[in-house]
C-alpha positions in Angstrom: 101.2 52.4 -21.8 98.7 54.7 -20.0 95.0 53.1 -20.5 92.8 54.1 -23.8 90.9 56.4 -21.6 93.9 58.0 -20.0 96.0 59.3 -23.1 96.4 63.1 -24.3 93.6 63.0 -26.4 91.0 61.6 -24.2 92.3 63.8 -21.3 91.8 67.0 -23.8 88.2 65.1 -24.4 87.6 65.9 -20.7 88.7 69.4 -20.6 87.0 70.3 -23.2 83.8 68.8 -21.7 84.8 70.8 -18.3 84.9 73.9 -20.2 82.0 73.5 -22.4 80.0 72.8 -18.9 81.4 75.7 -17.1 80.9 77.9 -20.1 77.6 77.5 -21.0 76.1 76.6 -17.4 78.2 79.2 -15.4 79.2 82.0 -18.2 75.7 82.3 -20.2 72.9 80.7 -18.5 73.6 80.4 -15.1 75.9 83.4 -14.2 76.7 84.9 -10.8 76.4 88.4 -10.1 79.4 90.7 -10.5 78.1 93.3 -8.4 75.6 95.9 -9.0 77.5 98.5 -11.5 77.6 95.1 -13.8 74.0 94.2 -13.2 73.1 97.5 -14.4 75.0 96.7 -18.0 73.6 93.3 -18.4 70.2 94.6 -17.7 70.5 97.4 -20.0 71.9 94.5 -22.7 68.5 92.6 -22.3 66.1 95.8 -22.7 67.9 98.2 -25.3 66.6 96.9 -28.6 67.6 97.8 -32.3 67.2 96.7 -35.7 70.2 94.8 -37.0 70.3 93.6 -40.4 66.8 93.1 -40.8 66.5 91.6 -37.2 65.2 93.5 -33.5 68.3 92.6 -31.4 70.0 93.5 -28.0 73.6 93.3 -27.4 72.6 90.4 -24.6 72.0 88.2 -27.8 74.6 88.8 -29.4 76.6 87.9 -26.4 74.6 85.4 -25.7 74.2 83.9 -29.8 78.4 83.9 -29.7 78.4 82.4 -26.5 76.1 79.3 -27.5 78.9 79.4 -30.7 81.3 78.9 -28.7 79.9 76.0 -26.9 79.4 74.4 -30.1 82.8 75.0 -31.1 84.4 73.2 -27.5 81.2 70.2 -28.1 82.8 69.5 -31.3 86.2 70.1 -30.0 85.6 67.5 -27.4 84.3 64.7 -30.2 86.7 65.4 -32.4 89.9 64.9 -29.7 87.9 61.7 -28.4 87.5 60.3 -32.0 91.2 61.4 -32.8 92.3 59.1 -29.6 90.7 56.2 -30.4 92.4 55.4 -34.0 96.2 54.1 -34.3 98.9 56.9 -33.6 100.5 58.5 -36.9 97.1 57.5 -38.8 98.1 60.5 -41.8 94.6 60.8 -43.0 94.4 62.7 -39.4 97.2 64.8 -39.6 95.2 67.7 -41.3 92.5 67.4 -38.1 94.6 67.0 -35.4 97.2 70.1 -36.7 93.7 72.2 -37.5 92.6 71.3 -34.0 95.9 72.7 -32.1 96.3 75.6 -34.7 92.4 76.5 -33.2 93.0 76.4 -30.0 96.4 79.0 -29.9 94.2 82.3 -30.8 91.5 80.2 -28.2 94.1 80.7 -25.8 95.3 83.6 -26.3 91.8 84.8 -26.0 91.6 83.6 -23.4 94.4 85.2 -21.2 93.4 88.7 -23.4 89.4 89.0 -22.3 88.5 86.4 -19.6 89.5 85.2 -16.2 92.3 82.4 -15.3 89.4 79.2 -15.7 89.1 79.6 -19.0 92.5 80.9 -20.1 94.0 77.8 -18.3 91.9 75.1 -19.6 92.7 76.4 -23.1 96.1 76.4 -22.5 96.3 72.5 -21.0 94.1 71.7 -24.4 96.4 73.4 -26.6 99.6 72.1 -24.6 97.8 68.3 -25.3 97.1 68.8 -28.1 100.6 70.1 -29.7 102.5 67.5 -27.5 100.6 65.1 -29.9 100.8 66.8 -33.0 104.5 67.5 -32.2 105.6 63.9 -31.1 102.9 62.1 -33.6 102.8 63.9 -36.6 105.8 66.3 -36.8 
């Protein structure tokens, strides 16, 4: 038996936290130039501004609002497959979770492969892959 720390779920935990990291730090905050053609989009994304819904906006926050939604989405990801680890395997009152969980993270992956590079594409897939070999083999 692999250690408590060392199991599908808690290796998804770790992933996820990998992901979350990379995403926010090196996607949206922290992001490296792609070359001038693409700084000349992102800097036209901070300055054009227009009324949306009652709100001044530019597309950079929208990218940049959906972005931070995301990184919510892969922070609660990560507690959820940590909590889901740490109770008895077959519990049924976290069926529901873990199957919502695995079900979220197929589009996620697909996604994935569609609009962004292999980093991202690949860590979605291992989480998916986790989390369906424990769906599949626990709850099935």
């Amino acid at each position: 038996m692999a250690p408590a720390y060392l199991g599908p779920y808690q290796i998804a935990t770790y992933l996820l936290l990998i992901f979350c990291t990379g995403h926010t730090l090196g996607g949206l905050f922290f992001a490296p130039s792609k070359g001038p053609a693409a700084d000349a989009v992102l800097a036209s994304m901070k300055s054009v501004h227009f009324r949306f819904n009652g709100a001044d906006c530019t597309f950079y926050g929208f990218h940049l609002g959906f972005g931070l939604l995301t990184s919510v989405f892969l922070l609660l990801s990560a507690a959820l497959t940590w909590h889901l680890g740490r109770f008895p395997r077959g519990n049924a009152a976290l069926r529901p979770v873990a199957w919502a969980l695995f079900v979220a993270f197929v589009p996620t992956t697909l996604l994935g492969w569609w609009y962004f590079f292999a980093g991202p594409a690949l860590l979605s897939l291992l989480v998916a892959s986790l989390l369906g070999w424990e769906c599949l083999t626990t709850y099935a």
